[in-house]
SEBAFI-959669 format. One record per residue (C-alpha): residue in one letter; x, y, z. Coordinates in steps of 0.02 Angstrom, whole numbers, padded with zeros to 5 digits, always signed. Example, Ala and Ser with C-alpha at 12.3 -4.5 7.8 and 13.67 -1.06 7.14 Angstrom:
BEGIN
a+00615-00225+00390/s+00684-00053+00357/
# end
This chain:
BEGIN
x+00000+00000+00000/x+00088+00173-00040/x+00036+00275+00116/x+00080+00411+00024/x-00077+00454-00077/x-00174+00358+00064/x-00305+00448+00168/x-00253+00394+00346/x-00348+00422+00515/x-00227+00395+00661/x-00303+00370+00818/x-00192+00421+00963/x-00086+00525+00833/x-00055+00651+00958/x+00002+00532+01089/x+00167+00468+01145/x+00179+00316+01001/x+00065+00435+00897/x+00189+00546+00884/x+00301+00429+00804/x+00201+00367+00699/x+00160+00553+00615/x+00347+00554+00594/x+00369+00396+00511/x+00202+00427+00400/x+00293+00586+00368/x+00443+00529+00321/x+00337+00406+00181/x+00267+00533+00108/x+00081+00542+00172/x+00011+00721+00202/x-00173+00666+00233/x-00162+00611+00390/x-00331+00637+00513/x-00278+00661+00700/x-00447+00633+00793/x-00453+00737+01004/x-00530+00669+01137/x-00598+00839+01167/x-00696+00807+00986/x-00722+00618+00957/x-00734+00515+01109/x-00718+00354+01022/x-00808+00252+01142/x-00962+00309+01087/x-01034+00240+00931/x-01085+00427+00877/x-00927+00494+00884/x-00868+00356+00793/x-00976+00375+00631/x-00951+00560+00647/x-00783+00550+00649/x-00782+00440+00492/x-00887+00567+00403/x-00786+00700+00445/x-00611+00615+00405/x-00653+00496+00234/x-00506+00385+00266/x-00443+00264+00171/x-00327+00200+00310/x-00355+00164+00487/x-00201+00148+00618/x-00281+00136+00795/x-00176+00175+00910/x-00286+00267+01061/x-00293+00155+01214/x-00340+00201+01378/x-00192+00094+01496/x-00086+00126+01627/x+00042+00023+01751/x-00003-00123+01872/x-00064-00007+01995/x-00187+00090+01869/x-00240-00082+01807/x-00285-00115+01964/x-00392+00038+01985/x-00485+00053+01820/x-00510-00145+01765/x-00659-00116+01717/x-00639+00050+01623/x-00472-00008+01527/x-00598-00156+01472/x-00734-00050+01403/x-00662+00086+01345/x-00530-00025+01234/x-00677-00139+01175/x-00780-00003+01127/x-00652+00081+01033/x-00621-00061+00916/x-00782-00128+00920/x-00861+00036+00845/x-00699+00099+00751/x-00681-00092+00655/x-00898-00103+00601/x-00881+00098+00560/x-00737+00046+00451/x-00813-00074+00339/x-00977+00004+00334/x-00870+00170+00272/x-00762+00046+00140/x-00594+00069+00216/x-00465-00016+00137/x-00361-00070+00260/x-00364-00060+00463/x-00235-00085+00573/x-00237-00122+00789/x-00126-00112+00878/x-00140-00238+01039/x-00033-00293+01179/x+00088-00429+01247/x-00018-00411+01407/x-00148-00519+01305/x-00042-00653+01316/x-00036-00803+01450/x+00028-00789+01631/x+00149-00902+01611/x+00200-00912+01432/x+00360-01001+01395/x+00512-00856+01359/x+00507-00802+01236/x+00338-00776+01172/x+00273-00832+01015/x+00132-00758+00939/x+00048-00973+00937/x+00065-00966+01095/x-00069-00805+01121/x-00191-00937+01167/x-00135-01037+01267/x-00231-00967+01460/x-00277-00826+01531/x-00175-00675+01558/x-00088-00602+01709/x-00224-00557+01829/x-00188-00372+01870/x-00223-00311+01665/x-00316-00453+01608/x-00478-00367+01566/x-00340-00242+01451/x-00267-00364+01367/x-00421-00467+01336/x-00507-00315+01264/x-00353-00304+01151/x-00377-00487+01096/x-00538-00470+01058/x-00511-00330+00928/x-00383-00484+00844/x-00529-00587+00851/x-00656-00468+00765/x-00534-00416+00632/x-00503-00596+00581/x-00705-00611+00562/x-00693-00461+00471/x-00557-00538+00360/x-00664-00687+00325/x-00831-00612+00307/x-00825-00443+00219/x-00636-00456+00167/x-00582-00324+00263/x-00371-00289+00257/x-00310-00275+00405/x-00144-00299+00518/x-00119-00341+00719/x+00059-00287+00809/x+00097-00361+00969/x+00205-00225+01056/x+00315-00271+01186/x+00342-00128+01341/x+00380+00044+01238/x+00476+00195+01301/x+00539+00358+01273/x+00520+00548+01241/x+00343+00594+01262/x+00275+00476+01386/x+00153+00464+01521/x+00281+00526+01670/x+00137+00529+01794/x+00172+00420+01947/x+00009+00352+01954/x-00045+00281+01795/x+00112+00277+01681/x+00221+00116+01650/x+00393+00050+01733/x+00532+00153+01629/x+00449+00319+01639/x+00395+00298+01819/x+00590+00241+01854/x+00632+00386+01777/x+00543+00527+01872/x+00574+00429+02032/x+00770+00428+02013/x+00784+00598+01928/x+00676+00694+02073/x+00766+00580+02222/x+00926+00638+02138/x+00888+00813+02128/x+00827+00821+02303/x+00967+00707+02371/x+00868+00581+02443/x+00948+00435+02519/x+00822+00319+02455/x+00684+00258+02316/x+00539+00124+02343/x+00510+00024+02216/x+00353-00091+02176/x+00372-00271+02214/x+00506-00370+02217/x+00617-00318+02065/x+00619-00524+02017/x+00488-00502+01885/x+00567-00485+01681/x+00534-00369+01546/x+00577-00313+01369/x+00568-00143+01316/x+00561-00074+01126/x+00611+00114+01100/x+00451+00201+01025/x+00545+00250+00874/x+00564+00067+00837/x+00381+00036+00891/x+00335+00166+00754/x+00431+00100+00597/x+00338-00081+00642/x+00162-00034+00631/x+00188+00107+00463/x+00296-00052+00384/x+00127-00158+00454/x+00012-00046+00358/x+00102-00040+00202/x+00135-00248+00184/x+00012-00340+00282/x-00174-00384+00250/x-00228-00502+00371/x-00232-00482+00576/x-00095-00629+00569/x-00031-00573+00758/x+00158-00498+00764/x+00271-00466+00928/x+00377-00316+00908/x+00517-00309+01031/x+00684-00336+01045/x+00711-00504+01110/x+00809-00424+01267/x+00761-00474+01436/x+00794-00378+01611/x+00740-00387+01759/x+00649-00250+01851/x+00783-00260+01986/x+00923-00246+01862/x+00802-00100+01776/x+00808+00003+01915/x+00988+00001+01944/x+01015+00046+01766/x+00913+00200+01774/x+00978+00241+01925/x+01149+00249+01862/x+01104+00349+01700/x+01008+00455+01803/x+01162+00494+01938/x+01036+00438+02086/x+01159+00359+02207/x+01046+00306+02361/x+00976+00145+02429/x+00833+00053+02327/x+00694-00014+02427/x+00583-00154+02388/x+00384-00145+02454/x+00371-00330+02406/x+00159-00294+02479/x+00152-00222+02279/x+00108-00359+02120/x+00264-00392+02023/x+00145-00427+01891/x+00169-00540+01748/x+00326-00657+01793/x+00425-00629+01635/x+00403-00531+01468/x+00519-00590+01309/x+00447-00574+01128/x+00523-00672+01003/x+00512-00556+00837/x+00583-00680+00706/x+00379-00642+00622/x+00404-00474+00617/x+00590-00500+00523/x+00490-00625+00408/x+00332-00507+00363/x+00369-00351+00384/x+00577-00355+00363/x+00596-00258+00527/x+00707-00277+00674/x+00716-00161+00821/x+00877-00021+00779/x+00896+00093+00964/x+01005+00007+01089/x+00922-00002+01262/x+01050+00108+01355/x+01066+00226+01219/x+00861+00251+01215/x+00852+00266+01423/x+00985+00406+01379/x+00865+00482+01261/x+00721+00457+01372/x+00810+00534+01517/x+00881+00671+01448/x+00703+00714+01351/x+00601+00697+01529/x+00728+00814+01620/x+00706+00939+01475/x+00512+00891+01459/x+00454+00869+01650/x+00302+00959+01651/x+00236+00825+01516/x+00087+00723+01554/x+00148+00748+01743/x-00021+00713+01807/x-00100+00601+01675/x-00294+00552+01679/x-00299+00427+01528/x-00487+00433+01557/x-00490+00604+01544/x-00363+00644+01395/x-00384+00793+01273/
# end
């Protein structure tokens, strides 16, 4: 598909992947690309939804809006992260083939997959039991969407593609200490204990827990290279095939970040899903992609972005976004 001369609406375009995404569409070529706001479109409402589709003709559909946050908003909101990422899909994907898009493309999530899936994850393995408790009803919701677009597939003949990202990071993320992920919450923790010479952190858990982490610029190249080669929801991990633990995670950051004091463990706190490691040799088959950014040089990059950036998404209602 040559993105190029494509009509695209890009859901979550102004978000932290989003933004990524605008640059890699960019860098293709494609200048009609439809950026819906919360503030305009709430997407989980069916009216929105055909409104929006009036208003932005697309040919092309990359969803990337998600409400989601760490364990700890998880926790909170399980059964707002399930409705509000059901809707979305559920109205965006009928909308879609009622308006005679040509192609639509979801992105879902490794939390979709088992508990305790053998390292490291393949995408035949999506199947096989139920998800980590604490963002189950997420990640189900996210499977679902896999699910429908495969019916879709089948039925109406709807093109369509399904990434699998594994943990992102980087400039522009959710910093907020309440609902974003590990790495950016890592971040602000070590960075404001540094800066107010604090002898100590506390960390969730206890640091045993694994997890892979793909650089959003990476992320970004997957899903436009997705949209331009793929036509079925065949499911695709995108990662980097690294593994760390959260305890070696945190001393990491620490260390980039010049924090120097003790790290506590509140072992009380989930760890979450025992261990997170994608293997990617699908996405090197179908989509000829491999992740580029080095994992210490990206932290660096994150880091240096968030001191410059702090203000950012601070104090972050997903629920509530513009």
């Amino acid at each position: 598909m040559n993105l190029a001369t494509s009509r695209i609406l890009l859901t979550g375009g102004a978000g932290f992947l989003g933004r990524a995404v605008v640059d890699r569409l960019s860098a293709r070529g494609a200048t009609s690309v439809f950026i819906p706001r919360r503030r305009d479109y709430d997407l989980t409402r069916e009216a929105d939804v055909v409104r929006l589709y009036r208003d932005a003709k697309p040919d092309v559909v990359i969803h990337l809006a998600a409400e989601v946050g760490g364990i700890g908003a998880n926790q909170a909101n399980p059964g707002r992260y399930f409705f509000a990422n059901m809707a979305m899909a559920l109205h965006l994907i009928e909308h879609g083939r009622l308006h005679g898009i040509t192609k639509f493309v979801q992105t879902g999530t490794i939390c979709a997959y088992p508990k305790f899936t053998p390292v490291p994850f393949r995408e035949e393995h999506l199947w096989d039991g139920y998800p980590e408790e604490t963002n189950a009803p997420y990640g189900v919701a996210k499977k679902a969407a896999m699910v429908m677009l495969d019916g879709y597939r089948r039925q109406y003949g709807l093109a369509s593609a399904y990434l699998l990202p594994v943990n992102l990071y980087g400039p522009w993320d959710n910093f907020d200490l309440q609902t974003s992920h590990v790495i950016p919450a890592l971040i602000r923790k070590c960075v404001e204990a540094q800066e107010a010479r604090a002898d100590h952190i506390l960390c969730w858990g206890t640091g045993s827990a694994s997890r892979e982490f793909l650089f959003v610029e990476d992320a970004a190249e997957g899903l436009v290279r997705a949209a331009e080669v793929m036509d079925e929801p065949v499911p695709i991990n995108l990662g980097t095939n690294m593994e760390i633990t959260i305890k070696d995670l945190v001393t990491l950051i620490a260390r980039l970040s010049g924090f120097e004091g003790e790290i506590r463990w509140d072992p009380t706190k989930p760890d979450g899903q025992p261990r997170r490691c994608l293997d990617t040799e699908r996405a090197a088959k179908l989509l000829g992609w491999r992740a580029q950014v080095g994992f210490e040089d990206g932290l660096r990059r994150t880091i240096e972005w968030y001191r410059a950036n702090r203000g950012h998404r601070a104090n972050y209602d997903p629920s509530k976004a513009g």
